[in-house]
GULOLUM-731627 format. One record per residue (C-alpha): residue number from 1; residue in three letters; x, y, z. Coordinates in Angstrom, 3 decimals, always signed. Layout:
N
@num NUM	residu ALA	px X	py Y	pz Z
...
***
This chain:
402
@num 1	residu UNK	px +131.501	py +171.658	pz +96.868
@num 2	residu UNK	px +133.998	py +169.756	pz +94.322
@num 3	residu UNK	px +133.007	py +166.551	pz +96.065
@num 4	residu UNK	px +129.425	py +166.956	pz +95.525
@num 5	residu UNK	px +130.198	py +168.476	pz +92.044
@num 6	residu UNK	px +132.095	py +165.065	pz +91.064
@num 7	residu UNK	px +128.890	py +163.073	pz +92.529
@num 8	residu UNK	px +126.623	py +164.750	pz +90.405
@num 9	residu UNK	px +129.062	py +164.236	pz +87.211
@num 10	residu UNK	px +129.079	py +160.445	pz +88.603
@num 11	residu UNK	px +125.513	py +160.057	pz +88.536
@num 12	residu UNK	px +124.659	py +161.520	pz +84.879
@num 13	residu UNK	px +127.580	py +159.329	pz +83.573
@num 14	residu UNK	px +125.742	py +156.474	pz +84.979
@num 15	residu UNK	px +122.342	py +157.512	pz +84.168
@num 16	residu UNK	px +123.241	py +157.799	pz +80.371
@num 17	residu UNK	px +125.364	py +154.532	pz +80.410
@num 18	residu UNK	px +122.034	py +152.974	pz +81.847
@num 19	residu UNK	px +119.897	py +154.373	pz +79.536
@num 20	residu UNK	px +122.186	py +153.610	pz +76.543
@num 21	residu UNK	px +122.031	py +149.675	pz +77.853
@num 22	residu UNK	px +118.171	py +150.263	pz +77.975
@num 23	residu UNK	px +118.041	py +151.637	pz +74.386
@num 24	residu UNK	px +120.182	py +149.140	pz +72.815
@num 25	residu UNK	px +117.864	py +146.785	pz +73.734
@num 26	residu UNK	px +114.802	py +148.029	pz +71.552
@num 27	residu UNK	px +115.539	py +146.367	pz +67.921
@num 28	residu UNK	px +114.726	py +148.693	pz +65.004
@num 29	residu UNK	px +112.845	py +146.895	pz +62.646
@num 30	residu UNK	px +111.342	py +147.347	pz +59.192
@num 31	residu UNK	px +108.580	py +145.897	pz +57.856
@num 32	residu UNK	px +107.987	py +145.255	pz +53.828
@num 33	residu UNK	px +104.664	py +145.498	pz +52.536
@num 34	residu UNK	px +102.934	py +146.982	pz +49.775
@num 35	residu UNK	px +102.225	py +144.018	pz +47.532
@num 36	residu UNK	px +100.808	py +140.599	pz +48.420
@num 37	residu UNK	px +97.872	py +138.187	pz +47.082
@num 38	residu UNK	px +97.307	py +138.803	pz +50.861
@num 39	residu UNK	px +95.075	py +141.827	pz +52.781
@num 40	residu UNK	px +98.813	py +143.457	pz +53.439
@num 41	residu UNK	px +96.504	py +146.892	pz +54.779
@num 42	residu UNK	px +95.236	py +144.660	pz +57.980
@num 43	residu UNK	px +98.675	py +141.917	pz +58.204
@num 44	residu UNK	px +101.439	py +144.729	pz +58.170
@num 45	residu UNK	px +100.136	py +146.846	pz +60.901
@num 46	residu UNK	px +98.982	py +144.024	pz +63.421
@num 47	residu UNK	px +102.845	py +142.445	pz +62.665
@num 48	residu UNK	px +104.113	py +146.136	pz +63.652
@num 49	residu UNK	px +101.638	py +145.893	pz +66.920
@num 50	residu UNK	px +102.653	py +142.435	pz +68.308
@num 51	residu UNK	px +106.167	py +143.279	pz +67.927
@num 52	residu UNK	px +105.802	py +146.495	pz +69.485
@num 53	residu UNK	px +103.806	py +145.342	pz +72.015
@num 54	residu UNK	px +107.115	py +143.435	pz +73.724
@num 55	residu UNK	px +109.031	py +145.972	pz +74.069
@num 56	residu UNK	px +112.043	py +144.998	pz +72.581
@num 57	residu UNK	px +111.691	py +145.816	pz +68.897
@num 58	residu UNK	px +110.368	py +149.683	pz +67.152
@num 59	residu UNK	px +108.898	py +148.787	pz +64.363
@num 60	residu UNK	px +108.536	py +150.962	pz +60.871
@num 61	residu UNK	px +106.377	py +149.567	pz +58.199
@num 62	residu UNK	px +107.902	py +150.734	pz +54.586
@num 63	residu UNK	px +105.415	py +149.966	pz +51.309
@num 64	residu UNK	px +106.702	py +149.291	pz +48.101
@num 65	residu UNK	px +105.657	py +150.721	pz +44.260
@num 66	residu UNK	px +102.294	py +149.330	pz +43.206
@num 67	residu UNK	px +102.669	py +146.718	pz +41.005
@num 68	residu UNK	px +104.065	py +147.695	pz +37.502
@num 69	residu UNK	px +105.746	py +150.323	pz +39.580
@num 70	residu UNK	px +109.132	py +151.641	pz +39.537
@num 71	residu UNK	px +110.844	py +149.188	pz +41.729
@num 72	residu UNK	px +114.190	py +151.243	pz +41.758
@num 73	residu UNK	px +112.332	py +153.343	pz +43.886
@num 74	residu UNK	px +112.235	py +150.891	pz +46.714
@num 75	residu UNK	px +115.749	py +151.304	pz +48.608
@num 76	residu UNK	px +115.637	py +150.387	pz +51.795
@num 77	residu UNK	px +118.845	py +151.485	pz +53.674
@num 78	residu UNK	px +118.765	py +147.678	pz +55.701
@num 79	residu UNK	px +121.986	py +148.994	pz +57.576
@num 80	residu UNK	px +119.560	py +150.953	pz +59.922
@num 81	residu UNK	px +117.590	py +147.656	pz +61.171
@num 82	residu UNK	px +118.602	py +144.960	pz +63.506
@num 83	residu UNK	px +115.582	py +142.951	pz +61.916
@num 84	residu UNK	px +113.656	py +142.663	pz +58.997
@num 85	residu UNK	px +110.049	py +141.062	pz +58.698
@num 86	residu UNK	px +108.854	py +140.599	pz +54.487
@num 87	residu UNK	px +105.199	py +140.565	pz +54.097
@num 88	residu UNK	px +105.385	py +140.964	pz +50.747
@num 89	residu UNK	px +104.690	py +138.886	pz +47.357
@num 90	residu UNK	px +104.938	py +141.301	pz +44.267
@num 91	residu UNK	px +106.957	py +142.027	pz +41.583
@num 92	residu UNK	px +110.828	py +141.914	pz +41.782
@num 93	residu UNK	px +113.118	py +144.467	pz +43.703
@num 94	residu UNK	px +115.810	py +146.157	pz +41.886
@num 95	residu UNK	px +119.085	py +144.362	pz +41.809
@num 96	residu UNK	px +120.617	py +146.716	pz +43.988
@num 97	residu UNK	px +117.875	py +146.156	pz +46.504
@num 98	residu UNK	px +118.369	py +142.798	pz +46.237
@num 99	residu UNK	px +121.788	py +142.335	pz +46.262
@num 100	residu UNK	px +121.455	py +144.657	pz +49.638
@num 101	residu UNK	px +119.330	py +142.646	pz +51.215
@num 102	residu UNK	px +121.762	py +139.534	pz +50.749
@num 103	residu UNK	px +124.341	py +141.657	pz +52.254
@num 104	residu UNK	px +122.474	py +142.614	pz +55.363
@num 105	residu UNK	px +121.654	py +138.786	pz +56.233
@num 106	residu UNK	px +124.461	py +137.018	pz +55.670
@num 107	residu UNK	px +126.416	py +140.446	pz +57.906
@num 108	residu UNK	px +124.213	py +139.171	pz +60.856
@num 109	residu UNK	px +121.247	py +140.824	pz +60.069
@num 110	residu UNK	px +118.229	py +138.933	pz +61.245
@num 111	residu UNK	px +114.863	py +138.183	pz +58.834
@num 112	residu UNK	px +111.084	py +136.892	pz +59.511
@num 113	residu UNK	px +109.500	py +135.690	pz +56.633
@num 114	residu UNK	px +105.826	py +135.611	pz +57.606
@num 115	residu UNK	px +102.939	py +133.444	pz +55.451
@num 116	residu UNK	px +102.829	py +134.688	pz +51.682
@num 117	residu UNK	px +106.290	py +135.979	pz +51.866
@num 118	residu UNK	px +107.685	py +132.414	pz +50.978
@num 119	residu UNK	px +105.663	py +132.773	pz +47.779
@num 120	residu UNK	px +107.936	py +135.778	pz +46.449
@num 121	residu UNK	px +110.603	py +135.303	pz +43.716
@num 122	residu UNK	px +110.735	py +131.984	pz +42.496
@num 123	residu UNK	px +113.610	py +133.418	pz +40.638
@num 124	residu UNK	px +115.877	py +134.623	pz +42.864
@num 125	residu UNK	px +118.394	py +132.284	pz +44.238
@num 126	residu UNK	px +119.400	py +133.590	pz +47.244
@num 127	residu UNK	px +116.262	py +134.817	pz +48.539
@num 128	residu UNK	px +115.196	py +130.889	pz +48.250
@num 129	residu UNK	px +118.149	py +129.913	pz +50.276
@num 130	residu UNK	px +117.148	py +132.299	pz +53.087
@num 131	residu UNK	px +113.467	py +131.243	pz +53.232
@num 132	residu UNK	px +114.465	py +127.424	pz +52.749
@num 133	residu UNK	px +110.949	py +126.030	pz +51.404
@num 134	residu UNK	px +108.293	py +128.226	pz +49.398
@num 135	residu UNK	px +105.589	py +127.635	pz +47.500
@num 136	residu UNK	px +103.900	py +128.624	pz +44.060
@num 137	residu UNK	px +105.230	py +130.798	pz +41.426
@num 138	residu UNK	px +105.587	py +127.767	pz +39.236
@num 139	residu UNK	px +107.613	py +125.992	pz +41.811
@num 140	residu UNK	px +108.590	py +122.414	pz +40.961
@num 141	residu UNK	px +111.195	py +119.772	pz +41.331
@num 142	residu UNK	px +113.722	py +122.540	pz +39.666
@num 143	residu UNK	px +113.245	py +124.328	pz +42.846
@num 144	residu UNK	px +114.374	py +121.748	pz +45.561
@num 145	residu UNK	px +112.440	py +119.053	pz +47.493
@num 146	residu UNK	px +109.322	py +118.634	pz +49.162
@num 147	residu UNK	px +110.342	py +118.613	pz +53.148
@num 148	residu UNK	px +107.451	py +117.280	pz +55.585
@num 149	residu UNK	px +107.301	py +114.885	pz +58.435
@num 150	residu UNK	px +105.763	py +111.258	pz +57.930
@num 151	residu UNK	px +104.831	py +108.700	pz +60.474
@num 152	residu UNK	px +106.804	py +110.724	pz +62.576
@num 153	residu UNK	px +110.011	py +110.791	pz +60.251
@num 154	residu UNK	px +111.478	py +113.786	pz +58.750
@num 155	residu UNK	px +111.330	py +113.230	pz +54.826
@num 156	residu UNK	px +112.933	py +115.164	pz +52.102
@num 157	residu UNK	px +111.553	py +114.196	pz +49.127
@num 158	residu UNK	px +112.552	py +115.044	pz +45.570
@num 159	residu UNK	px +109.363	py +113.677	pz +43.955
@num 160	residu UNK	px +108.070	py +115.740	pz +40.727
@num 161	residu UNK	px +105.848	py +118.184	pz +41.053
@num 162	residu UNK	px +104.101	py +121.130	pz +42.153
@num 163	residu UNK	px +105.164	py +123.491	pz +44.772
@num 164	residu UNK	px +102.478	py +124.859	pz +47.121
@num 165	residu UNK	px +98.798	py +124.125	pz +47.878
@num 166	residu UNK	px +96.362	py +124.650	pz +50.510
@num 167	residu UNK	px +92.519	py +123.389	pz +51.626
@num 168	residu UNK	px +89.844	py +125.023	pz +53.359
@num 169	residu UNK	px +90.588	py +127.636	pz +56.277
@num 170	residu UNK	px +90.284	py +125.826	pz +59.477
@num 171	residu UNK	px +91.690	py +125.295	pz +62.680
@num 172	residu UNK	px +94.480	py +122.540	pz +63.135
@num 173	residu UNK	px +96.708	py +121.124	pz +65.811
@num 174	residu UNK	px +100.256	py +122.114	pz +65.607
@num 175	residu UNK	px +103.028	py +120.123	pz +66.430
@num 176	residu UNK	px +106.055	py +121.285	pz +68.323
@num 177	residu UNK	px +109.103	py +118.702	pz +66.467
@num 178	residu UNK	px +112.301	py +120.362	pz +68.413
@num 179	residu UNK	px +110.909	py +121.292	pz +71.857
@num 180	residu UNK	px +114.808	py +122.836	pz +73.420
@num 181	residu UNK	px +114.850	py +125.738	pz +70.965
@num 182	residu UNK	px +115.170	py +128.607	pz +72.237
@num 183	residu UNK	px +111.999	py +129.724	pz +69.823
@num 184	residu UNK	px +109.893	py +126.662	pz +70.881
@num 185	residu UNK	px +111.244	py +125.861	pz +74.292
@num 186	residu UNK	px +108.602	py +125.918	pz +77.194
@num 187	residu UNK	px +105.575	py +125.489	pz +74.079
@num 188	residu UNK	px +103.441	py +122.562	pz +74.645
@num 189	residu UNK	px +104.285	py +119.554	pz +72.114
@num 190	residu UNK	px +100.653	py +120.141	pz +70.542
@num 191	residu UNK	px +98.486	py +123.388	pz +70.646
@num 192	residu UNK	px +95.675	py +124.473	pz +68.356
@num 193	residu UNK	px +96.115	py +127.393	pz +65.857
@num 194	residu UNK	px +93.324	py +129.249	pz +65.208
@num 195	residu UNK	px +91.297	py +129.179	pz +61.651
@num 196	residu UNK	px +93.855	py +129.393	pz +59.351
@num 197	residu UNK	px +95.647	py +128.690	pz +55.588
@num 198	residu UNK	px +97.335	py +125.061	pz +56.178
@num 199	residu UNK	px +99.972	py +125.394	pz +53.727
@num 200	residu UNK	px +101.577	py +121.909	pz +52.697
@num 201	residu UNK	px +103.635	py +120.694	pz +49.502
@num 202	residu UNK	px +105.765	py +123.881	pz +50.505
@num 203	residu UNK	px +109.283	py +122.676	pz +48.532
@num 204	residu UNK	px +113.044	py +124.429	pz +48.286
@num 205	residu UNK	px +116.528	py +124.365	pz +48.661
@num 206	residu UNK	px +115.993	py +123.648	pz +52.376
@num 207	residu UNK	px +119.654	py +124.459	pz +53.374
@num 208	residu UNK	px +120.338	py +124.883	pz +56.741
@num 209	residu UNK	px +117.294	py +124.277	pz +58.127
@num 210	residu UNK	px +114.942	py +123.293	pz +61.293
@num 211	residu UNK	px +111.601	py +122.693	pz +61.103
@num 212	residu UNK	px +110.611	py +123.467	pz +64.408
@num 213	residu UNK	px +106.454	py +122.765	pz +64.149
@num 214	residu UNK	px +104.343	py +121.152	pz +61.789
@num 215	residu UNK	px +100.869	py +120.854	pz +60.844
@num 216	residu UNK	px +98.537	py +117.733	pz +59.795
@num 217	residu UNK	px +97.146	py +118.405	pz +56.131
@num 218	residu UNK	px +94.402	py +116.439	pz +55.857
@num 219	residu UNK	px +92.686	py +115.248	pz +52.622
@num 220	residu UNK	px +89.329	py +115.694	pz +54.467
@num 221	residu UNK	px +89.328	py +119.577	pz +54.186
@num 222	residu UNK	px +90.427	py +119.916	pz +50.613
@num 223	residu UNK	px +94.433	py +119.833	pz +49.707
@num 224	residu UNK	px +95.680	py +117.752	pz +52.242
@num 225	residu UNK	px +98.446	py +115.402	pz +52.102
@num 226	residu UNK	px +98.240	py +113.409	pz +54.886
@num 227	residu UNK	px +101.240	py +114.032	pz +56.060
@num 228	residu UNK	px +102.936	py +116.948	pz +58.868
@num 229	residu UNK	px +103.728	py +119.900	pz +56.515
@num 230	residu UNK	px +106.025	py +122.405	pz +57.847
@num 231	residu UNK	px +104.343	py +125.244	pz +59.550
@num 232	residu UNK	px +107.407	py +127.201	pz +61.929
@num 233	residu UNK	px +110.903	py +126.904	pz +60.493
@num 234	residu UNK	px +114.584	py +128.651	pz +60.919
@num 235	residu UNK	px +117.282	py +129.094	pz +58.650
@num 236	residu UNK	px +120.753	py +130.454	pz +58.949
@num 237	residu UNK	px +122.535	py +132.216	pz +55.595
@num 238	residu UNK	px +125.942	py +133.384	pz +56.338
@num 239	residu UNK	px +125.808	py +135.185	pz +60.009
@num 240	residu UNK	px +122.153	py +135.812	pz +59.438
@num 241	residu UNK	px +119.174	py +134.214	pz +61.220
@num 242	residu UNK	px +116.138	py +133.655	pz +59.882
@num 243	residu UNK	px +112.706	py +132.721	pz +61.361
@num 244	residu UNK	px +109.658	py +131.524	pz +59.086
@num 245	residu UNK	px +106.202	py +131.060	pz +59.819
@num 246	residu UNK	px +103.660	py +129.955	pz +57.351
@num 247	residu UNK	px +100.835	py +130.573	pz +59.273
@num 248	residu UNK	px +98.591	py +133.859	pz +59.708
@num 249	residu UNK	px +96.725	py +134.566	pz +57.078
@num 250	residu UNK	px +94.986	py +137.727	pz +57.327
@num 251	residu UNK	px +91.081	py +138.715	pz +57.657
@num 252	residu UNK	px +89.937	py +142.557	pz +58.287
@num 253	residu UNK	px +91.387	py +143.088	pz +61.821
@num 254	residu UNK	px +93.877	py +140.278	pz +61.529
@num 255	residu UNK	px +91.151	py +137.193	pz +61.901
@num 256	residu UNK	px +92.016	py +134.292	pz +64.108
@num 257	residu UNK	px +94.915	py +132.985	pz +62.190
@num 258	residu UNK	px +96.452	py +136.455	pz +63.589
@num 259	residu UNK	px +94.829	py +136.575	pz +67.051
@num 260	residu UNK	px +95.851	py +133.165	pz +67.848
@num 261	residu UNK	px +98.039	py +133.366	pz +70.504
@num 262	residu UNK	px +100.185	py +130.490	pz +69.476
@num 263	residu UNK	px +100.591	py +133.022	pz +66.277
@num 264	residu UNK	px +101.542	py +135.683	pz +68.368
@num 265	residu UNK	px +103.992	py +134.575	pz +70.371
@num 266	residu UNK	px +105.830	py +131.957	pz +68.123
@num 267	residu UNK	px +106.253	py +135.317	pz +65.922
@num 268	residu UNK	px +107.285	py +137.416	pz +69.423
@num 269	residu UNK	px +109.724	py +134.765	pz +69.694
@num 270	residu UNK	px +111.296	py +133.714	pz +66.625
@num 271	residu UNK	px +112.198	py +137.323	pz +66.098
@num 272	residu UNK	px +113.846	py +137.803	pz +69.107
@num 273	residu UNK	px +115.554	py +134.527	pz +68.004
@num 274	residu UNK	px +116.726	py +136.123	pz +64.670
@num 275	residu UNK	px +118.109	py +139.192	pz +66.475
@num 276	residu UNK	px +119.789	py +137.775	pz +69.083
@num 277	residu UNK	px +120.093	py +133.956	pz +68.851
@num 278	residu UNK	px +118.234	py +133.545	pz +72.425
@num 279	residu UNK	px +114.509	py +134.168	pz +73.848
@num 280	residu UNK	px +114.275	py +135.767	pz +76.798
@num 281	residu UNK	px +110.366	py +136.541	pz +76.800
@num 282	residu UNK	px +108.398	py +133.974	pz +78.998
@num 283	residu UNK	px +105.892	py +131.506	pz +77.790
@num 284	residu UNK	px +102.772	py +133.517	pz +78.273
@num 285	residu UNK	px +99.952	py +132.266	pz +80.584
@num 286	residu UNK	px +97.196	py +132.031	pz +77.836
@num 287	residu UNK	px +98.930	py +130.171	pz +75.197
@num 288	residu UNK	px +96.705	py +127.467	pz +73.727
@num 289	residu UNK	px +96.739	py +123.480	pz +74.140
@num 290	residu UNK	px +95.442	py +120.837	pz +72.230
@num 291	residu UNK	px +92.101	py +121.298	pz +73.911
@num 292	residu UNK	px +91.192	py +124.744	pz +72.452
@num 293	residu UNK	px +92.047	py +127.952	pz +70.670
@num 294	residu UNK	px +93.112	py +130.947	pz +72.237
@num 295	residu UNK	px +92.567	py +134.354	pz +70.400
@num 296	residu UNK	px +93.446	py +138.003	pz +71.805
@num 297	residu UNK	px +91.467	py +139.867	pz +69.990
@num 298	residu UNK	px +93.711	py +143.115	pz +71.021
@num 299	residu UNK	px +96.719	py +141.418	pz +70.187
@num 300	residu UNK	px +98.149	py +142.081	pz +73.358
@num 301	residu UNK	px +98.019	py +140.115	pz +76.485
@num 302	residu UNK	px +95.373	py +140.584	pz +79.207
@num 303	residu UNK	px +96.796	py +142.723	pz +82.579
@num 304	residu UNK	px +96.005	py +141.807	pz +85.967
@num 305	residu UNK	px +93.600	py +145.079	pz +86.335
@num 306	residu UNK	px +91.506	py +143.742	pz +83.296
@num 307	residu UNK	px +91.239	py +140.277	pz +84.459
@num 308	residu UNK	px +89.925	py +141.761	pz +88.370
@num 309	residu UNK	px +87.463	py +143.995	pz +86.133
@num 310	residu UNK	px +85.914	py +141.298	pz +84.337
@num 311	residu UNK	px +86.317	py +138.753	pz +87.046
@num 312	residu UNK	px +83.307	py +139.162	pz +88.890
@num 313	residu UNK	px +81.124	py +138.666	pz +86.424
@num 314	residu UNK	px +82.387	py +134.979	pz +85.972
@num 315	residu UNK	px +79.976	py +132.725	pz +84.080
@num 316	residu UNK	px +81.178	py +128.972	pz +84.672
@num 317	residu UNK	px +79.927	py +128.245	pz +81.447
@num 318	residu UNK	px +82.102	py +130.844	pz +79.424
@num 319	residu UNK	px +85.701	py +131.830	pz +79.009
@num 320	residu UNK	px +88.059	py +131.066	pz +82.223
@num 321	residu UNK	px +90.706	py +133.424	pz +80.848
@num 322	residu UNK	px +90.458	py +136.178	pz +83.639
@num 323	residu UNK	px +90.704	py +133.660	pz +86.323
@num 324	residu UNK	px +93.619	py +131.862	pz +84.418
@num 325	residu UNK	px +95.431	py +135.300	pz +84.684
@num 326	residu UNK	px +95.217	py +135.970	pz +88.304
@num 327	residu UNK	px +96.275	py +132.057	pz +88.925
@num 328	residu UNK	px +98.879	py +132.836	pz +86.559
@num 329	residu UNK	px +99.730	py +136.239	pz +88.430
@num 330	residu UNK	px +99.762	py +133.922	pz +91.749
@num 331	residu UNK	px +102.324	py +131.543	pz +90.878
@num 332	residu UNK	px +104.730	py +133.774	pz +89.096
@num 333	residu UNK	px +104.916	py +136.029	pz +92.777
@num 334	residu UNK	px +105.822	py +132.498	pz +94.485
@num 335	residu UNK	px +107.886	py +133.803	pz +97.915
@num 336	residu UNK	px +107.240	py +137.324	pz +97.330
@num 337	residu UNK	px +105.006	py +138.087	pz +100.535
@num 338	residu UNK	px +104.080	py +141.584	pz +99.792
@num 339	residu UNK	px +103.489	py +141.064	pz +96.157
@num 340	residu UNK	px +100.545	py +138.155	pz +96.806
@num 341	residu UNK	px +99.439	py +140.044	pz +99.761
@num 342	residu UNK	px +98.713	py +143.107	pz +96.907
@num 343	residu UNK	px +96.344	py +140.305	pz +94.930
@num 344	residu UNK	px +95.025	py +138.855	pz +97.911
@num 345	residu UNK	px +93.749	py +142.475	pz +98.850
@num 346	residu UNK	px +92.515	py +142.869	pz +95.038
@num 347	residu UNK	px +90.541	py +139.364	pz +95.088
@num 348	residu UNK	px +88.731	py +140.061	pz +98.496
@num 349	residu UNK	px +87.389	py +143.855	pz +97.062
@num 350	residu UNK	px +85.796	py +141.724	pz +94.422
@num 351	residu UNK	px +85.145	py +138.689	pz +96.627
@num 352	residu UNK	px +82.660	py +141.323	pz +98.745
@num 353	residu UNK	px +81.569	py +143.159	pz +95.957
@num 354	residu UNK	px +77.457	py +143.262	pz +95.821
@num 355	residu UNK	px +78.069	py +142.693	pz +91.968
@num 356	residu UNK	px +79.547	py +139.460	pz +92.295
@num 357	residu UNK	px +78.700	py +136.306	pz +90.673
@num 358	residu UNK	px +78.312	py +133.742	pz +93.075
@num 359	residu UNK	px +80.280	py +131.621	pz +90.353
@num 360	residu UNK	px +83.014	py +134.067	pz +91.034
@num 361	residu UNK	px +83.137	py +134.218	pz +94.295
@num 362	residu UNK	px +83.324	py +130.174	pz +94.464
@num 363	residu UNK	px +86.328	py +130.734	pz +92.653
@num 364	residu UNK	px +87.807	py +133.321	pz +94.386
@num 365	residu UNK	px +87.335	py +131.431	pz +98.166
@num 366	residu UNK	px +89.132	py +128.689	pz +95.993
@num 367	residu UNK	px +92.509	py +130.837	pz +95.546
@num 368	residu UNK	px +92.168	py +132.377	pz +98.403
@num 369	residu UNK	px +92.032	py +128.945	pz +100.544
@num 370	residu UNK	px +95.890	py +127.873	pz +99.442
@num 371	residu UNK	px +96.774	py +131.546	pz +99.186
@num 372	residu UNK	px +95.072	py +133.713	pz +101.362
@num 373	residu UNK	px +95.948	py +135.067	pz +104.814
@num 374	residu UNK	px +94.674	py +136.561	pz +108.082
@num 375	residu UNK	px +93.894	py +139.349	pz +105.803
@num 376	residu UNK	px +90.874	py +137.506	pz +104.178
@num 377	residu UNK	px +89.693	py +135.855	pz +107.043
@num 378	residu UNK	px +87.181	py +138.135	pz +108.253
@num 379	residu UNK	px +85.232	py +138.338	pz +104.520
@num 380	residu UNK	px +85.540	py +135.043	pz +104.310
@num 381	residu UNK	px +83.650	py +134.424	pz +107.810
@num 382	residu UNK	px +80.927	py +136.576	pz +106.614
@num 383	residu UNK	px +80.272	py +134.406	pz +103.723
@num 384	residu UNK	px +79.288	py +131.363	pz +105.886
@num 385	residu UNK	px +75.758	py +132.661	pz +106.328
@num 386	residu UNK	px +75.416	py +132.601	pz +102.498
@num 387	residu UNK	px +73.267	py +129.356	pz +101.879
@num 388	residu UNK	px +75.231	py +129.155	pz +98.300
@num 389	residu UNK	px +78.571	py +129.898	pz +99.391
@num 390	residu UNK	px +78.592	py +128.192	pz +103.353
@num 391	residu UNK	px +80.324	py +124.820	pz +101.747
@num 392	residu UNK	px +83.414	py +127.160	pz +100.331
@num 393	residu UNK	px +83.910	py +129.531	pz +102.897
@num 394	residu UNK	px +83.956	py +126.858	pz +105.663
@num 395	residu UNK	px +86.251	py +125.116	pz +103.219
@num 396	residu UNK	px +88.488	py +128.124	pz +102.886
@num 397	residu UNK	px +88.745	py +128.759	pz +106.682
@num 398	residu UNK	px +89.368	py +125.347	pz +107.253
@num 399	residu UNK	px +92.453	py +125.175	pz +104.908
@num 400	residu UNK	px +93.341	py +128.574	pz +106.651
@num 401	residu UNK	px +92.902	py +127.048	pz +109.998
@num 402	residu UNK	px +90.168	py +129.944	pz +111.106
***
């Protein structure tokens, strides 16, 4: 009885030691909002979402005073957070708030400025420091130097002038410039961002600083530069980590600058970067190339069970997405028998299914020819009497040698 006593003491030691380890891996976060020349309503919550969505961070948005408010009563207790993420451009914090905030960054504490935040106080030294460039606010040579990439050559330049400018919302090619960053590693060197604000002639103290992406500005859509304007950047200040993204400018239900799933997970990632100094989360199966945008209109990435779902109503001439997730689903179960022989089961329901595009089911006899088993053999052999499927399904059996 005091042996199996001791056991069961044994066990809920270990089962709260487990689920401590669990917890302490969800990063409390806090969001700033409540002023911004931006829609702050529709950025704040979708930043909160994709976050969220990871799993590794809780997320609490906290609004300031409207503007001409009393900004003493914004004060945050940043002690509580592992991370902070400042969507915010408005009037000035208290100095207490401020001085706060410098404390919890250069402790360790880890930051994501995100688009208009780099905007926000012009003033205030230290805040400059941590974003490294920024842009209007009567910015100007006083402020620090232009930093941008040309002809493939990182330039800082102290030139005169304004800080800040942007052209026409559009979609541009981003450039990954240090591909073995943790933030960037595993990203193609060029993918295309979804319609967005280009900002360029960003300047600052731009102290301890990578620019890990930029962005061609050019002259053709209004504000360009013609040059590679910084577009994903990090900074360290003190023992604090900082990750900045200029892009994402938000529409009503986050518009494609948001949706973009370069946008996504660059932010996914460069706040696990700020928290931790590493990325663990994988490069996700539908991030974008330089051949085309990818949005997620939920935010969140597609599951296998949606992608079957949608799957057999495959139009060759539309989106590939669902098929790129079960390829995707394929390869990451490489040497785990039981785990393909699960999707092998799920593509041959819909490979038989009455509803089935034949456009589908050409792609499914595809998979299933380099993947399948004796398990899809027979629906396969009953496909052979199907004038527009015979070529595939002999094809199939042949590469399963049936």
């Amino acid at each position: 009885m005091k042996k199996q006593y001791l056991l069961l003491i044994v066990a809920a030691g270990l089962l709260t030691f487990f689920s401590a380890c669990k917890n302490e891996t969800v990063y409390k976060t806090l969001i700033i909002t409540g002023q911004n020349n931006h829609n702050w309503k529709a950025s704040s919550p979708i930043l909160k979402q994709i976050l969220d969505e990871t799993g590794l961070f809780s997320a609490v948005i906290m609004t300031t005073p409207d503007k001409g408010g009393d900004m003493k009563a914004f004060d945050p207790d940043f002690s509580k957070y592992k991370l902070v993420v400042v969507d915010y451009n408005g009037d000035s914090w208290s100095e207490k708030t401020n001085n706060a905030f410098v404390e919890f960054v250069k402790n360790g504490g880890g930051v994501v400025f995100y688009h208009a935040a780099n905007n926000s106080f012009p003033a205030w030294k230290e805040y400059n420091e941590m974003t490294g460039l920024g842009g209007w606010g009567d910015r100007n040579q006083k402020d620090g130097p232009y930093v941008y990439y040309k002809n493939d050559k990182l330039v800082t330049d102290t030139s005169a002038g304004t800080g800040g400018s942007h052209g026409k919302r559009r979609e541009y090619l981003v450039r990954t410039r240090i591909t073995d960053h943790p933030i960037t590693r595993g990203l193609p060197v060029r993918w295309l961002h979804g319609t967005d604000e280009l900002y360029s002639q960003l300047r600052g103290p731009a102290k301890n600083m990578q620019i890990l992406a930029t962005a061609f500005a050019d002259s053709a859509a209004g504000g360009g530069t013609m040059r590679d304007e910084p577009m994903l950047m990090t900074i360290t200040f003190g023992k604090g980590r900082i990750f900045h993204t200029a892009m994402g400018h938000a529409d009503e239900g986050g518009g494609p600058a948001m949706q973009c799933v370069g946008f996504i997970t660059t932010l996914q990632r460069g706040a696990e970067w700020a928290v931790t100094g590493d990325v663990t989360q994988k490069v996700p199966w539908d991030f974008p190339s330089a051949a085309g945008v990818v949005l997620r209109p939920g935010f969140k990435e597609m599951t296998l069970e949606e992608a079957f779902a949608n799957i057999s109503s495959y139009d060759i001439t539309k989106s590939t997405k669902n098929l790129s997730c079960i390829q995707s689903k394929i390869r990451s179960m490489a040497g785990d028998e039981q785990g393909l022989l699960n999707l092998e089961k799920m593509m041959v329901k819909v490979l038989v299914g009455k509803e089935t595009t034949v456009d589908a089911k050409k792609l499914l006899l595809r998979e299933l020819s380099w993947m399948g088993s004796d398990y899809s053999v027979p629906a396969i052999k009953d496909l052979v009497s199907n004038a527009e499927l015979k070529d595939e399904a002999e094809f199939a059996l042949t590469r399963l040698k049936k």
